[in-house]
C-alpha positions as CSV (number, residue, x, y, z in Angstrom):
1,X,-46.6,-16.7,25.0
2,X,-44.3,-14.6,22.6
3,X,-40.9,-16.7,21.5
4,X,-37.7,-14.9,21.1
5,X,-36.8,-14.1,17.9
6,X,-33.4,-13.9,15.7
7,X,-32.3,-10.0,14.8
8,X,-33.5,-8.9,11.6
9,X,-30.1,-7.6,9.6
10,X,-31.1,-3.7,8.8
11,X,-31.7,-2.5,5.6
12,X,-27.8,-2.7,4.8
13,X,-25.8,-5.3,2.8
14,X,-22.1,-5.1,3.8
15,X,-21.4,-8.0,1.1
16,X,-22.8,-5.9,-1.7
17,X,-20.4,-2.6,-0.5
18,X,-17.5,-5.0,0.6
19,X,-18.5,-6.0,-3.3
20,X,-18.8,-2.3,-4.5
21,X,-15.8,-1.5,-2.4
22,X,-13.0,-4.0,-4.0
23,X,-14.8,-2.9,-7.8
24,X,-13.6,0.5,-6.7
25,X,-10.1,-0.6,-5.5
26,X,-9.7,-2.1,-8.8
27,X,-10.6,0.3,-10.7
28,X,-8.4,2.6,-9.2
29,X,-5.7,0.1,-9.5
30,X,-6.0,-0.9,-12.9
31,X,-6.4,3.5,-13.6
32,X,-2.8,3.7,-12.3
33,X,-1.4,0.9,-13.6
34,X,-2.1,2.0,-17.0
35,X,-0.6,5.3,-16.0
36,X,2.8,4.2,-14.3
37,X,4.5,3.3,-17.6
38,X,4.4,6.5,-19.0
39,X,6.1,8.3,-15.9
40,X,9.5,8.5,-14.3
41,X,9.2,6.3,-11.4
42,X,12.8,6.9,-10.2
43,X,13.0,10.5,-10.8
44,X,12.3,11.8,-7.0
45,X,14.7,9.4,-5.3
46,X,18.3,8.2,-6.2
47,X,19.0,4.7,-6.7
48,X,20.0,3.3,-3.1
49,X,16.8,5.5,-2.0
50,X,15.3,3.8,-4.7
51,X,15.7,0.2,-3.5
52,X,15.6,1.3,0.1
53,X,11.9,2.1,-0.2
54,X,11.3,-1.0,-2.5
55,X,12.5,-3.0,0.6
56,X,11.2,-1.4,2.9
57,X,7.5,-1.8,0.9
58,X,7.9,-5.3,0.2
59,X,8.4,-5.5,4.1
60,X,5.2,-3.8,4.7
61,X,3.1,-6.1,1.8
62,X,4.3,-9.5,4.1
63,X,3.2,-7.6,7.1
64,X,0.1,-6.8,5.1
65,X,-0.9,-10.5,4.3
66,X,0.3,-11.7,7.7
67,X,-1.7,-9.5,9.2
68,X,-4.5,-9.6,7.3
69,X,-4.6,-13.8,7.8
70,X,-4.2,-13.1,11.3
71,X,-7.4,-11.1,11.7
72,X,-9.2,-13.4,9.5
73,X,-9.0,-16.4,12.3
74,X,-10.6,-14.2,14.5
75,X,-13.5,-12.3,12.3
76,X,-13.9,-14.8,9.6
77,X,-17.6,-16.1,9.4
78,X,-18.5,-13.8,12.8
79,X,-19.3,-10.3,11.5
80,X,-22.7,-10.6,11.0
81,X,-23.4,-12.4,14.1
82,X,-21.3,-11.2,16.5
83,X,-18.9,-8.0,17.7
84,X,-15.5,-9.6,17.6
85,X,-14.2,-7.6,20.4
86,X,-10.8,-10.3,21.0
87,X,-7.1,-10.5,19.5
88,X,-6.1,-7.9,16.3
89,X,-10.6,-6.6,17.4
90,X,-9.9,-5.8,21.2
91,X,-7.2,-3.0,20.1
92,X,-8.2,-1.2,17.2
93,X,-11.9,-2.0,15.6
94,X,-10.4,-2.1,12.0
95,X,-7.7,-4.0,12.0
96,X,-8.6,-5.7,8.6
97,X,-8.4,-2.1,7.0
98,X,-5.1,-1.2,8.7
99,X,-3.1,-4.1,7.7
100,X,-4.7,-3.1,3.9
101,X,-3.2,0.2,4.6
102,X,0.1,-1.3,4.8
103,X,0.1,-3.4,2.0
104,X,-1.6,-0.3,-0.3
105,X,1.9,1.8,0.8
106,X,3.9,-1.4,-0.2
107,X,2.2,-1.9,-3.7
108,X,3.1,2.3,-4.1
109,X,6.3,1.8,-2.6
110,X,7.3,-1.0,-5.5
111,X,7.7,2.0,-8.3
112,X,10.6,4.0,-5.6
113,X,8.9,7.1,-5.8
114,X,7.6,8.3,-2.5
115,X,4.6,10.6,-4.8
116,X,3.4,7.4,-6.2
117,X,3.2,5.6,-2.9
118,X,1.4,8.6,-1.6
119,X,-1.2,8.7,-3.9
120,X,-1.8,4.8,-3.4
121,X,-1.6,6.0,0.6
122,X,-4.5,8.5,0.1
123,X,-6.5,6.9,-2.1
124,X,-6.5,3.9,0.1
125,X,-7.4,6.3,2.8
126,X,-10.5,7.7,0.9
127,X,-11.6,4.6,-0.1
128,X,-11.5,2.8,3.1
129,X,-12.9,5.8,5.1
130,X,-16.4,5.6,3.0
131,X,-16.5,1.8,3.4
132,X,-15.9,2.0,7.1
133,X,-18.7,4.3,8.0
134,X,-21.0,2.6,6.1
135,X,-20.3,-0.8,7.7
136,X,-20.4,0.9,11.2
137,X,-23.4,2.0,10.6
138,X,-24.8,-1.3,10.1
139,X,-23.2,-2.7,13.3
140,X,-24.8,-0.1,14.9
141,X,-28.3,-0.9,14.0
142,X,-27.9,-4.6,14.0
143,X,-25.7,-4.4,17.6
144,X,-27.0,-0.9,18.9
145,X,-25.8,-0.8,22.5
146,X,-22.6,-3.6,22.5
147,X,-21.3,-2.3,19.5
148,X,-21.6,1.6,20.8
149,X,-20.1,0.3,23.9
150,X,-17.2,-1.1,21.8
151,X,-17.4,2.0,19.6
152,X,-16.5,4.0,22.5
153,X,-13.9,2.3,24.1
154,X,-11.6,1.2,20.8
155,X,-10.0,3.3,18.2
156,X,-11.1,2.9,14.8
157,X,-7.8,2.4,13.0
158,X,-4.6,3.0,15.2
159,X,-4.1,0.3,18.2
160,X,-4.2,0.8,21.5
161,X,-2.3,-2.0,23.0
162,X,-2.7,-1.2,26.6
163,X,-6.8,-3.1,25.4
164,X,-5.6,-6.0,24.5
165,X,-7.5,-9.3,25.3
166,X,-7.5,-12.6,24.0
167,X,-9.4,-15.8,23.6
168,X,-8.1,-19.4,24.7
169,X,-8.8,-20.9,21.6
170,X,-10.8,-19.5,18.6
171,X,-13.6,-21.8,15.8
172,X,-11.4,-21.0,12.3
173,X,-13.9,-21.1,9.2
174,X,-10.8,-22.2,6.7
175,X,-12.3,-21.3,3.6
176,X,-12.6,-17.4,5.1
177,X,-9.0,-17.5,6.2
178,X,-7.8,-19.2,3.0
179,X,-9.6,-16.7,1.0
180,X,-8.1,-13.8,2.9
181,X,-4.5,-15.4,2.1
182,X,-5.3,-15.5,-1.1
183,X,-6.8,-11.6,-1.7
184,X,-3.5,-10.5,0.5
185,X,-1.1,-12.6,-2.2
186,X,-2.4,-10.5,-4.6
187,X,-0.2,-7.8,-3.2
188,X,3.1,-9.6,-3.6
189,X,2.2,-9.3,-7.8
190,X,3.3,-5.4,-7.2
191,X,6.7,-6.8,-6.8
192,X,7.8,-8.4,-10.3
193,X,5.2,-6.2,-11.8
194,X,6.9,-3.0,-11.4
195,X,10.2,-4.8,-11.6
196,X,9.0,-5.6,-15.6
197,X,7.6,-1.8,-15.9
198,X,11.5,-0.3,-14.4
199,X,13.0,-2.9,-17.4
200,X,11.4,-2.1,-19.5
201,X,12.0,1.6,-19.3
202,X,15.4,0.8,-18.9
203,X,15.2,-0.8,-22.2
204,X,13.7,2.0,-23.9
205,X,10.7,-0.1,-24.5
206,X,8.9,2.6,-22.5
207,X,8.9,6.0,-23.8
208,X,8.6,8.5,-20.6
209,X,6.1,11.0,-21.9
210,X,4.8,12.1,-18.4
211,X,8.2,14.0,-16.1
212,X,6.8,13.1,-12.4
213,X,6.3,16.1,-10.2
């Protein structure tokens, strides 16, 4: 008599490219950061613009970690056993991603020039986009048939409200959702960053040796 047997994972570790993908992210972070003292952050926007779209990022950075926190109470512990196909999951199959999105545009938006928070916007985008496919893949071979089912029926980053379900009451694994706050906090450190960097060059502790296009 045969016994039932737990699914093997497939020959795919989403912790080593979730790894792999926030090396990358830093990287490209740190790459930039190094960079944005030597250009003219204010140079494609006037001042009021300036602080509009400063405001307007550090808006989209609280969504960002908000977001991000709500997700984790419904994916946090779950991915590799189940398709979370409820809450932020039953409208949009990356909602993690989108929210990080967000708070990417927010962290550009923190230097006032709409270029820079473009760059941050695409890189994002490229970097994400890699990540995703790999992970659905993996969902795919571990899932096959629920998750292609859930594939078909939910967008992959922009939310279709009109699918939204919910669950009566969710199991929380804290130390998930407390680690999620704590990666999304990271994004708020854009904000006195950049401040110091504008200070500075207002100082003239920062020669500009770079004109922004």
């Amino acid at each position: 008599m045969s016994h039932p047997t737990e699914p093997v994972d497939p020959p795919f570790d989403v912790q080593k490219v979730q790894r792999l993908r926030k090396i990358v992210i830093w990287a490209f972070l740190i790459a930039v950061l190094a960079a944005i003292p030597f250009v003219g952050t204010r140079r494609d926007l006037g001042i009021n613009a300036h602080e509009l779209l400063q405001t307007v990022g550090l808006c989209a950075i609280f969504v960002c970690i908000i977001g991000r926190s709500w997700c984790s109470l419904y994916i946090g512990g779950r991915k590799k056993a189940e398709v979370v196909q409820t809450g932020p999951y039953s409208i949009c199959r990356n909602p993690l991603y989108l929210f990080s999105f967000l708070g990417t545009a927010g962290i550009g938006a923190q230097t006032g020039s709409l270029v820079i928070t473009g760059v941050f916007v695409v890189a994002a985008i490229a970097l994400f986009y890699a990540v995703v496919g790999k992970e659905e893949q993996w969902l795919l071979a571990r899932f096959a048939g629920e998750y292609e089912t859930y594939k078909s029926r939910t967008p992959r980053f922009l939310p279709k409200l009109a699918l939204w379900r919910d669950e009566q009451s969710l199991i929380v694994d804290p130390r998930f959702f407390l680690r999620t706050v704590g990666d999304g906090l990271i994004f708020v450190l854009a904000v006195p960053l950049f401040e110091g960097i504008s200070i500075a060059q207002s100082a003239g502790l920062i020669d500009l040796k770079v004109p922004l296009l």
